[in-house]
matplotlib code that plots the C-alpha trace (Angstrom):
import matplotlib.pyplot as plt

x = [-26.3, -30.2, -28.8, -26.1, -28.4, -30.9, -28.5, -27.0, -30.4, -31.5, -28.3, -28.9, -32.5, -31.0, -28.4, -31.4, -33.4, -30.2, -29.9, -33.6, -33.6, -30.3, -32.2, -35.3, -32.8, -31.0, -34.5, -35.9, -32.6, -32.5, -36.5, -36.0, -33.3, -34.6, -37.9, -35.1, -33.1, -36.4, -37.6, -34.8, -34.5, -38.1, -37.5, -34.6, -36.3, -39.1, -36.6, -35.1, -38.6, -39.4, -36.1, -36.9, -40.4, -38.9, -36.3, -39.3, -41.3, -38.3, -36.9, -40.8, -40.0, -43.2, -40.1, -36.8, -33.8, -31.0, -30.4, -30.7, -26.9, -26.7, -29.9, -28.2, -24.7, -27.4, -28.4, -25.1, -23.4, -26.6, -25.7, -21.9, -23.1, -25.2, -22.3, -19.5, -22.4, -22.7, -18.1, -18.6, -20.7, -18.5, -15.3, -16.7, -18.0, -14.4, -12.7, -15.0, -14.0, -10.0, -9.0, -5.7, -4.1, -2.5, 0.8, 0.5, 0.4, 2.9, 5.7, 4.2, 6.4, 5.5, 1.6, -0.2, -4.1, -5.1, -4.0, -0.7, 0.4, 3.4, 6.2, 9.5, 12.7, 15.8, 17.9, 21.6, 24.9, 28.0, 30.5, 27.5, 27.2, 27.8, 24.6, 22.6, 23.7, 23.2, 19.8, 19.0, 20.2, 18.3, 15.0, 14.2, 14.5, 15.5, 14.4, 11.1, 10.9, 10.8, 8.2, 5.8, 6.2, 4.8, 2.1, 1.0, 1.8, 1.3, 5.2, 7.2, 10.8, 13.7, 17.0, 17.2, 19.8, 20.7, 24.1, 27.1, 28.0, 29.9, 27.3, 29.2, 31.7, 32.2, 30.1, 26.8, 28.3, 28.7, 24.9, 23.6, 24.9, 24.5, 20.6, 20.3, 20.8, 18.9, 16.3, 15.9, 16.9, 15.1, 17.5, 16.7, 18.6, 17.9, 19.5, 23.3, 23.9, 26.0, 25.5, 24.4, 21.6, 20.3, 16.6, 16.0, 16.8, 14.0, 11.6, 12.2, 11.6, 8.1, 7.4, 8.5, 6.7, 3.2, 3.6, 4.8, 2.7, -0.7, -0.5, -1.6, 1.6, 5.1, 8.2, 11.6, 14.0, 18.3, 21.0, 21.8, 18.4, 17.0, 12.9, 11.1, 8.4, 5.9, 5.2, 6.0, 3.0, 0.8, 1.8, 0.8, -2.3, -3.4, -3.5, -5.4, -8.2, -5.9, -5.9, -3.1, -0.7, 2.9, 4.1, 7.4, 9.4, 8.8, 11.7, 13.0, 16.4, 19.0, 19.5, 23.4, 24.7, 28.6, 29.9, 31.9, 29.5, 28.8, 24.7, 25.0, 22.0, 22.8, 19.2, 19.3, 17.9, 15.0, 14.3, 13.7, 15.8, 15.0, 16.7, 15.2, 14.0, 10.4, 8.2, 9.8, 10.4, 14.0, 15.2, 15.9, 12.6, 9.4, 6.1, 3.4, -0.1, -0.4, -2.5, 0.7, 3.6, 0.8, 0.7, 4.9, 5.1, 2.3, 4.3, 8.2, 9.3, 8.1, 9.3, 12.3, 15.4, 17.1, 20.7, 19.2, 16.2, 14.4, 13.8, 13.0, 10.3, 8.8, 8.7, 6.7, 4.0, 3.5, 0.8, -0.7, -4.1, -1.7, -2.1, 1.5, 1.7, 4.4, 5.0, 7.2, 7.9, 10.1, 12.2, 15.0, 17.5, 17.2, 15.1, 12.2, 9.6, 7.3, 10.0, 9.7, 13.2, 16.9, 20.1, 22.6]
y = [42.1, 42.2, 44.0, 41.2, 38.6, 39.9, 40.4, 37.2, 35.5, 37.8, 36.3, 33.1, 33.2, 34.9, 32.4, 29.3, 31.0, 31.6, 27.6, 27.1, 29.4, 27.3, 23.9, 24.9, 26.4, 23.3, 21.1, 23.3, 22.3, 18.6, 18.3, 20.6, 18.3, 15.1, 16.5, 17.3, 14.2, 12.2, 14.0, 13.4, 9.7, 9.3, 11.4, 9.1, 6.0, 7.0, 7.2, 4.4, 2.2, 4.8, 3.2, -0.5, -0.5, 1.5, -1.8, -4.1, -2.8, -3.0, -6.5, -7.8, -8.9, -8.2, -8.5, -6.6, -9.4, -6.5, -4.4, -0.9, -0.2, -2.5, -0.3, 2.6, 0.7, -0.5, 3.0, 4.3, 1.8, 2.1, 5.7, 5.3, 3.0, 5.6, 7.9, 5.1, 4.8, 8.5, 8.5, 5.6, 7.9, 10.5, 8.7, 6.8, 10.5, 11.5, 8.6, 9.3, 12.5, 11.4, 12.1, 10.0, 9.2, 12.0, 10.1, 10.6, 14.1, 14.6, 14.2, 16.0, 14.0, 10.8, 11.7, 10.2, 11.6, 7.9, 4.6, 3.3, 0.4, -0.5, 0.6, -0.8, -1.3, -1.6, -3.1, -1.5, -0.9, 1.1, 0.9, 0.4, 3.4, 2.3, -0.4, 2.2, 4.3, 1.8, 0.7, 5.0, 4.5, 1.3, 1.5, 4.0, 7.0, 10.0, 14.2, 14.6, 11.2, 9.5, 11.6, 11.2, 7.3, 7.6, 10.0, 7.8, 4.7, 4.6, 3.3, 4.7, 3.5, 3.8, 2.7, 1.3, 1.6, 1.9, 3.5, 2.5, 1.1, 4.7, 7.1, 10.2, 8.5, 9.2, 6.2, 8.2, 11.4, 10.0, 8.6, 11.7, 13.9, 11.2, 11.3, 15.3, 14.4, 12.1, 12.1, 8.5, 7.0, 5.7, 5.8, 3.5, 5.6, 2.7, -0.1, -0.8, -1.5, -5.3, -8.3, -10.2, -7.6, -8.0, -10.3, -7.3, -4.2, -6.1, -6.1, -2.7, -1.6, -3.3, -1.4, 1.9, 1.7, 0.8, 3.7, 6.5, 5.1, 4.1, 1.2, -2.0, -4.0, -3.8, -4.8, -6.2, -6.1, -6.3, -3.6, -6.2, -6.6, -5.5, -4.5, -4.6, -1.4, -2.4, -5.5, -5.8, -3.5, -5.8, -8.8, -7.1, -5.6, -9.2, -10.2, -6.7, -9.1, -11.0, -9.4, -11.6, -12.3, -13.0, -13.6, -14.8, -17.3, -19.7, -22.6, -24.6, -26.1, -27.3, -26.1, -26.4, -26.9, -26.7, -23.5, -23.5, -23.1, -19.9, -20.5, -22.0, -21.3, -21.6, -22.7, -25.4, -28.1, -25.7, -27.3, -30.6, -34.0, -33.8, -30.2, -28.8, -24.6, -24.1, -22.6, -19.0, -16.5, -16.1, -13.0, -11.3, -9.9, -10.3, -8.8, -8.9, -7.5, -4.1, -6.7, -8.4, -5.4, -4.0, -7.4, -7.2, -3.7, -4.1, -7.6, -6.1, -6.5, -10.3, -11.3, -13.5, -13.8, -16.4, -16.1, -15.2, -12.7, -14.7, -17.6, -14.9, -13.5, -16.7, -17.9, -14.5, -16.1, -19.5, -20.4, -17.8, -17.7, -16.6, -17.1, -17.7, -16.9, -18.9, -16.2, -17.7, -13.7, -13.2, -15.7, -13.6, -16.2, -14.8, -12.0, -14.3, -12.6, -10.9, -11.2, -9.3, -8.8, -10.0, -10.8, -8.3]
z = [85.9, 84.5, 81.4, 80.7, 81.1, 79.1, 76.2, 76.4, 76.0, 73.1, 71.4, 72.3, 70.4, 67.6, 67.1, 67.4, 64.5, 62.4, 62.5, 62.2, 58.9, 57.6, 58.5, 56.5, 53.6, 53.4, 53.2, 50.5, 48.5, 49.3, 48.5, 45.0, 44.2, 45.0, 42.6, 39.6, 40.3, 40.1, 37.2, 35.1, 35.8, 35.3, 32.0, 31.2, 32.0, 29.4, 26.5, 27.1, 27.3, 24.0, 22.4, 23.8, 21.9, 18.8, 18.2, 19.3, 16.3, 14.2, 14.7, 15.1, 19.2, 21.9, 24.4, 24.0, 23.7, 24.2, 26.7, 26.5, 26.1, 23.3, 21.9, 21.4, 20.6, 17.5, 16.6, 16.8, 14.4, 11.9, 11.7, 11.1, 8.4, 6.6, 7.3, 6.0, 2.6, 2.1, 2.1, -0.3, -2.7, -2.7, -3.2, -6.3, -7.8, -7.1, -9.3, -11.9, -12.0, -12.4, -8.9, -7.7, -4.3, -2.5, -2.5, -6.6, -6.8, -4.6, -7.6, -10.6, -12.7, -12.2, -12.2, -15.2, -16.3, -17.3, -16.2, -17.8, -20.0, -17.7, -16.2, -17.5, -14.3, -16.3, -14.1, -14.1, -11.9, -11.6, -14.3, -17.0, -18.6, -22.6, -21.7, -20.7, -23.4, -26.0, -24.7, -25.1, -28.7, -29.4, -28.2, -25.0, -26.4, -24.2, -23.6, -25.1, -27.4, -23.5, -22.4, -26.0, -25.1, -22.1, -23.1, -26.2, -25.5, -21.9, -20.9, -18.4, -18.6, -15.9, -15.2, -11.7, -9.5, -5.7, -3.8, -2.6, 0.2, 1.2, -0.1, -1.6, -3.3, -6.9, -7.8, -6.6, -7.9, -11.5, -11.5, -9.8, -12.8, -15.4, -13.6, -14.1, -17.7, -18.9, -15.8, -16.3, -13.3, -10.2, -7.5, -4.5, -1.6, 0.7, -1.2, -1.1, -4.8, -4.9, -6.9, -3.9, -2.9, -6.4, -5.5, -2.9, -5.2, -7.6, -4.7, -3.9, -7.5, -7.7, -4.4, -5.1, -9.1, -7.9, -5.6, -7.6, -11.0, -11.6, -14.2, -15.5, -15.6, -14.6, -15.9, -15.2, -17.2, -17.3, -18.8, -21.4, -22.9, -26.4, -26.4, -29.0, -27.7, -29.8, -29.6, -25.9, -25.8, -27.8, -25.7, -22.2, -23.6, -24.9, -20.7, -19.2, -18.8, -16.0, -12.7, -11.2, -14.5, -14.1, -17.8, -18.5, -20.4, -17.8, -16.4, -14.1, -13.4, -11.0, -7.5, -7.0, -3.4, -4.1, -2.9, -5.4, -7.9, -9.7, -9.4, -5.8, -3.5, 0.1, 0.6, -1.6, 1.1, 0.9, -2.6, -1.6, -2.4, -6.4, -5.9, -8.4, -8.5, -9.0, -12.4, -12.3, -15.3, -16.7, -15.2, -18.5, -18.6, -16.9, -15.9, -13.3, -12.5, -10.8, -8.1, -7.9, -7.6, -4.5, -3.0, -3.0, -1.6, 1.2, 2.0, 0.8, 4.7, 5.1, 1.2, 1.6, -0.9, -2.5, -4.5, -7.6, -8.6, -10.6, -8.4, -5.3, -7.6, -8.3, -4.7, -3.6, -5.8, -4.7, -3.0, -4.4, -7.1, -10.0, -13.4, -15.0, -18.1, -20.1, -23.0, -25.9, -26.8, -23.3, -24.6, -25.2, -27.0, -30.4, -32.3, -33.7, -35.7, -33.2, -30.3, -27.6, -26.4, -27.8, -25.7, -26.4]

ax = plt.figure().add_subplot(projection="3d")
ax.plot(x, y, z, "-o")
ax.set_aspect("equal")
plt.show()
């Protein structure tokens, strides 16, 4: 009996001063980390009065008006801006060195070393193959004499065309081997090719030039149409200085509401009482600003259409700072001395 007592009391004290030596462990660690919790906020707490005065001195204050978040928000943004400066640098050393957009060099054969003249849309349709072959004869050239424009005279030319309403049909097939040919085409996949889809097939043209080709100007023009290279070039070269030109043989006319009409406009009422269309270029040929064909593709999807392209062209330029250009030389009603274009 002694013996068991005795033992059970020597565990008893062993088990107290296990719980005594866990006691004083765990107070050792609370006190050391209350010390390195206290030293770090008191570490912290001098940085951020360190930062306080730093903007003090800076903005010329004896009392911080910001708080300390905002402080660093401050520093922050100053360093993105030297960061944002340093980009700015770079990219200018990288135009100078001739340099172009990534989505330029992804089609070798529409990338051009120096800026172009213009690029020239001819629009066409199915069942037009003598036009386009006449037009090759007259005054586009084709093979290598295309290319040797574009190289010295800076003028891409293309026919223009979309698909049929049941892609794969001979219709596409015909263009797609006439294309492999010639390679003068720019085929708009996206764009049912019908009379009535014509204003929208314009706009898509604009978008899809100014982002396969780097130029000053570009050009509209119809399947029917005579150019006279030369002095087209001459007249575009006489408006670089204009960042916003729209040059055209400018007119106006009647808005006709009879549906039996062949130039009715459904939106005529849109015109006002006098019904009369708006200062627009004749649709035979026409040219705008590279400022112009970007503000047309960034804007393609909020551009509305009327019945005809012409007057849909002019109306994505009003209310806008636009400098039309009335050129005598669009005026494609007879081949004038100097002329720019004749009606076949």
């Amino acid at each position: 009996m002694n013996s068991r007592g005795s033992s059970h009391r020597l565990s008893s004290s062993a088990s107290r001063f296990r719980n005594r030596i866990s006691f004083l462990m765990l107070s050792m660690f609370a006190t050391m980390a209350s010390f390195y919790v206290a030293g770090r906020l008191w570490q912290d707490a001098e940085n951020r009065v360190h930062l306080i005065n730093e903007l003090d001195k800076r903005i010329g204050q004896g009392k911080s008006a910001v708080s300390v978040d905002d402080t660093l928000k401050i520093i922050s943004c100053r360093e993105r801006q030297k960061k944002l400066a340093s980009l700015y640098v770079e990219l200018e050393k990288v135009r100078q060195e001739g340099f172009v957009p990534k989505h330029l060099t992804e089609n070798s054969e529409t990338l051009s070393k120096k800026k172009l003249l213009a690029v020239i849309g001819i629009v066409t349709s199915f069942g037009r193959k003598n036009n386009r072959n006449a037009i090759r004869k007259a005054w586009m050239s084709t093979g290598a004499a295309l290319q040797k424009l574009e190289e010295e005279k800076g003028i891409v030319i293309r026919f223009v065309i979309g698909r049929s309403a049941n892609q794969g049909v001979s219709l596409d097939g015909e263009i797609d081997s006439e294309n492999e040919q010639t390679k003068d085409f720019i085929i708009l996949n996206d764009r049912v090719e019908a009379p009535e889809e014509q204003a929208k097939k314009i706009k898509l043209f604009f978008s899809h030039a100014v982002d396969h080709w780097d130029a000053e100007f570009y050009a509209k023009v119809n399947d029917d149409i005579y150019i006279n290279i030369d002095a087209l070039g001459a007249v575009l070269s006489s408006h670089l200085d204009q960042n916003r030109a729209y040059i055209g043989c400018m007119k106006s006319g009647e808005v006709f509401s009879q549906p039996s009409h062949k130039w009715y406009e459904p939106d005529w009422w849109k015109f006002g009482d006098g019904k009369s269309y708006f200062r627009h270029a004749s649709g035979e040929i026409f040219a705008i600003s590279q400022a112009l064909a970007q503000f047309i593709s960034i804007n393609r999807l909020f551009l509305r259409t009327f019945s005809h392209d012409d007057v849909s062209a002019g109306s994505w330029f009003i209310g806008l700072d636009v400098k039309h250009v009335d050129e005598g030389k669009f005026c494609c009603s007879s081949w004038s001395s100097g002329a720019v274009c004749a009606a076949a």
